[in-house]
C-alpha positions as CSV (number, residue, x, y, z in Angstrom):
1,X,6.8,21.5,17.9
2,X,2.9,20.9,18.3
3,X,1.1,21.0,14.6
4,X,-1.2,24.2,14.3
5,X,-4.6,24.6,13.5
6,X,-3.2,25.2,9.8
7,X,-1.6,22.1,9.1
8,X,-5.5,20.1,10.6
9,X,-7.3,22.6,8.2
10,X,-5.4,21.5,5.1
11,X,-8.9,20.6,2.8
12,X,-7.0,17.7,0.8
13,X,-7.6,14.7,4.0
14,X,-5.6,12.4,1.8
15,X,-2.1,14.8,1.6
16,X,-3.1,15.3,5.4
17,X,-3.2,11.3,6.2
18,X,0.0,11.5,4.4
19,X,1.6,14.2,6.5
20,X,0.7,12.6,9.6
21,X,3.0,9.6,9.0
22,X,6.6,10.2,11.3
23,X,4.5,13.2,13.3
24,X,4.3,12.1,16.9
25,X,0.7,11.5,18.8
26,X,1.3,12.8,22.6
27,X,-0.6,12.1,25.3
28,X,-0.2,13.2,28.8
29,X,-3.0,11.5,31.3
30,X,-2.1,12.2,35.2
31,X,1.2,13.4,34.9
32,X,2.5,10.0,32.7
33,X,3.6,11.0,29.3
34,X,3.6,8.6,26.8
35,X,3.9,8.9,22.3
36,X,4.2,7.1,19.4
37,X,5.1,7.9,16.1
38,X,2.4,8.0,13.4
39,X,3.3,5.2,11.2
40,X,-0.5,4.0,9.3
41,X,-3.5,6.0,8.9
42,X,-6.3,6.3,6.9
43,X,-8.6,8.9,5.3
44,X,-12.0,9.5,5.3
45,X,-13.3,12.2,3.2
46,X,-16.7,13.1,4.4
47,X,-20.3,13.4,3.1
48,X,-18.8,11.9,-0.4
49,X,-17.1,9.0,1.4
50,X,-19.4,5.5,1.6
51,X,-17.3,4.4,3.9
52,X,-17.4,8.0,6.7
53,X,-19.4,8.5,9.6
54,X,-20.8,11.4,7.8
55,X,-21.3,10.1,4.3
56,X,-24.2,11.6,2.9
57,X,-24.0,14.5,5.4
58,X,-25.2,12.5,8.9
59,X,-25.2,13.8,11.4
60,X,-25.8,12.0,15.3
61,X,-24.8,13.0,18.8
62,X,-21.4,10.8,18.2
63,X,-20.5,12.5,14.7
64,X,-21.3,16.2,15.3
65,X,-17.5,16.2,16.2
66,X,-16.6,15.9,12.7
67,X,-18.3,18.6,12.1
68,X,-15.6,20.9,14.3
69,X,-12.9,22.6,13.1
70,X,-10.1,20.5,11.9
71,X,-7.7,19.9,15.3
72,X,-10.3,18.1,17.1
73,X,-10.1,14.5,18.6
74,X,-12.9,12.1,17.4
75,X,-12.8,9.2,19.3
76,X,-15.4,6.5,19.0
77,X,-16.1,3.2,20.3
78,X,-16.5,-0.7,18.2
79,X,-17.0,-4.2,18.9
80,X,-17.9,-3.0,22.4
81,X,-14.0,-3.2,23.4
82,X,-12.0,-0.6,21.2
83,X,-12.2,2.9,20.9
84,X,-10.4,4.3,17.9
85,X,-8.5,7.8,17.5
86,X,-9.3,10.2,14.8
87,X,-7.9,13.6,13.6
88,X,-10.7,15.8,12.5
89,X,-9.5,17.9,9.6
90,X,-10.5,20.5,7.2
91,X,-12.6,23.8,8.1
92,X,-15.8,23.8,10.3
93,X,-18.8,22.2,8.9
94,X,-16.9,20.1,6.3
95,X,-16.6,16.3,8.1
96,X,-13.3,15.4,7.2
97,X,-11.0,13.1,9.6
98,X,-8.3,10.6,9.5
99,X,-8.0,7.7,11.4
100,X,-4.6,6.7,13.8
101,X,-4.2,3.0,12.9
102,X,-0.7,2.5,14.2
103,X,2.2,3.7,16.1
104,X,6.0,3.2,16.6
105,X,6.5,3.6,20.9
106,X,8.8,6.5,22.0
107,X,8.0,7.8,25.0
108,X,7.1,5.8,28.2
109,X,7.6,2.8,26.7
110,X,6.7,1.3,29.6
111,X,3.7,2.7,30.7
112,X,2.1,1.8,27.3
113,X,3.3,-2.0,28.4
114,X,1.4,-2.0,31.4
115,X,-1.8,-0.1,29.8
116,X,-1.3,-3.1,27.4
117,X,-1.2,-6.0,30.0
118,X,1.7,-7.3,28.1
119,X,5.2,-8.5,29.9
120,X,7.6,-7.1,27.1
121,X,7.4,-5.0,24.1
122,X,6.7,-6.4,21.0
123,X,5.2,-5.0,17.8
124,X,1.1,-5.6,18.2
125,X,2.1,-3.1,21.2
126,X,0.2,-0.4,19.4
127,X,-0.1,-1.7,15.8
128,X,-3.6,-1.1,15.5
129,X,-6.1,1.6,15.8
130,X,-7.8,-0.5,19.0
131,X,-4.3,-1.1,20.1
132,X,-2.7,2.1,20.2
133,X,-5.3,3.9,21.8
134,X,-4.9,1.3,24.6
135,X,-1.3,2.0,25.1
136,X,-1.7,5.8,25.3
137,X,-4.5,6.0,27.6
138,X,-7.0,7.2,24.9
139,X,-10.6,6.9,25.5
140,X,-14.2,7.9,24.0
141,X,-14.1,10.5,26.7
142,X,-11.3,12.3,25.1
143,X,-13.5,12.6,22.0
144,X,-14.0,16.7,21.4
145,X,-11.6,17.7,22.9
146,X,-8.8,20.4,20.7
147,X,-5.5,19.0,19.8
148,X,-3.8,22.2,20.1
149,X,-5.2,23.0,23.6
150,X,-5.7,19.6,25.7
151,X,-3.6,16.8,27.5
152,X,-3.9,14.6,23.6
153,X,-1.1,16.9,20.8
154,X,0.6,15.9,17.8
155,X,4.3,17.3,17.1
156,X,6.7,17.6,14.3
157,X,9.8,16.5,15.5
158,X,11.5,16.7,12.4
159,X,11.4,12.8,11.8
160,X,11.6,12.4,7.8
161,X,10.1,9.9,5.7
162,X,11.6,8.2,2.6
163,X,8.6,6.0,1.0
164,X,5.1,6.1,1.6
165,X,2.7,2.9,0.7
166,X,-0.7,3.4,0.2
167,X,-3.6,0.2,-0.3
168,X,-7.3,0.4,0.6
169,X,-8.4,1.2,4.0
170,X,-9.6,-2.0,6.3
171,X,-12.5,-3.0,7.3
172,X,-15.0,-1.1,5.1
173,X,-16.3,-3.7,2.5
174,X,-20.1,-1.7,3.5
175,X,-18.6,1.1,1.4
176,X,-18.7,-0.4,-2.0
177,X,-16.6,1.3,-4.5
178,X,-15.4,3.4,-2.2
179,X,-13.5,0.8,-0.2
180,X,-11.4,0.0,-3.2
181,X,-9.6,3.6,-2.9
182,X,-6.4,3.9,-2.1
183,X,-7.1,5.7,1.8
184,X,-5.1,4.2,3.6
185,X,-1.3,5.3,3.7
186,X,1.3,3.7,5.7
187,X,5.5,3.7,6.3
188,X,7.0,1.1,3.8
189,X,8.5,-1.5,5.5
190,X,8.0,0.0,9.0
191,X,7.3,-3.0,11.4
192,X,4.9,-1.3,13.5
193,X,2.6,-1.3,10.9
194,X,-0.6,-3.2,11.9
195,X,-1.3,-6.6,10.3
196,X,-4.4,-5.3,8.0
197,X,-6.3,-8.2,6.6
């Protein structure tokens, strides 16, 4: 079942983060369907968050999409080579979003090899945010676009999850204080899990 509009406009981004691990990220690009199941994320919480796009309230022609209604796609670009997957979440006009960093394959498996370049599948396949956008097609042109209405979907597929780890997010040291919190929220012992330095 796709996730609604009211699960993306949950205003806690942290229990959303949360409730995106074991959903399933869907993309279907030219008739080839591939997915992964959500297994690391992180949380960014806005104009209070050092380490968001849109601490502080900013606002640039890349970060106006945070500023939809949660169930948006916010995809942006970094290190000239990787372009990252976000949810946008909460209500219009408040810039929440939470950041895809790593999936388990399910579907077309082998598409997401050869998107990859790889010979086989092993676990860097799409454990990173960089990574996993590779494998499912995802690009900085799919930024905007809804999650409830395009080719790019999240579903529930029922898939339960025993224990939850959480650690702070990667990346971020610019944030000060704030990249000490405890953002970033991932499936215990799942081996899909990106190696976060």
């Amino acid at each position: 079942m796709k996730l609604d509009y009211s699960f993306y406009q949950n205003p806690d981004v942290e229990d959303v983060a949360q409730k995106l691990l074991g959903k399933v990220l869907v993309t279907q690009f030219n008739g080839i369907l591939t997915s992964g199941k959500i297994v690391e994320t992180e949380a960014y919480a806005g104009p209070q968050d050092k380490a968001s796009h849109a601490y502080n309230g900013r606002r640039t022609k890349r970060t106006e999409i945070m500023y939809r209604e949660g169930g948006t796609a916010y995809v942006y670009f970094i290190y000239g080579m990787y372009a990252l997957f976000n949810v946008v979440t909460n209500v219009k006009d408040i810039p929440h979003a939470v950041l895809i960093r790593a999936i388990e394959p399910v579907d077309g498996i082998e598409n997401m090899i050869r998107r990859r370049k790889l010979k086989d599948v092993k676990h860097n396949l799409c454990a990173g945010p960089g990574l996993l956008t590779q494998a499912l097609g995802i690009t900085t042109k799919h930024s905007g676009l809804s999650l409830i209405k395009s080719n790019i979907r999240i579903e529930d597929r029922n898939i339960k999850i025993s224990d939850i780890s959480s650690g702070p997010r990667i990346n971020v040291d610019y944030a000060g204080d704030d990249a000490l919190l405890h953002r970033r929220f991932w499936i215990k012992q799942n081996p899909w899990v990106s190696k976060a330095r």
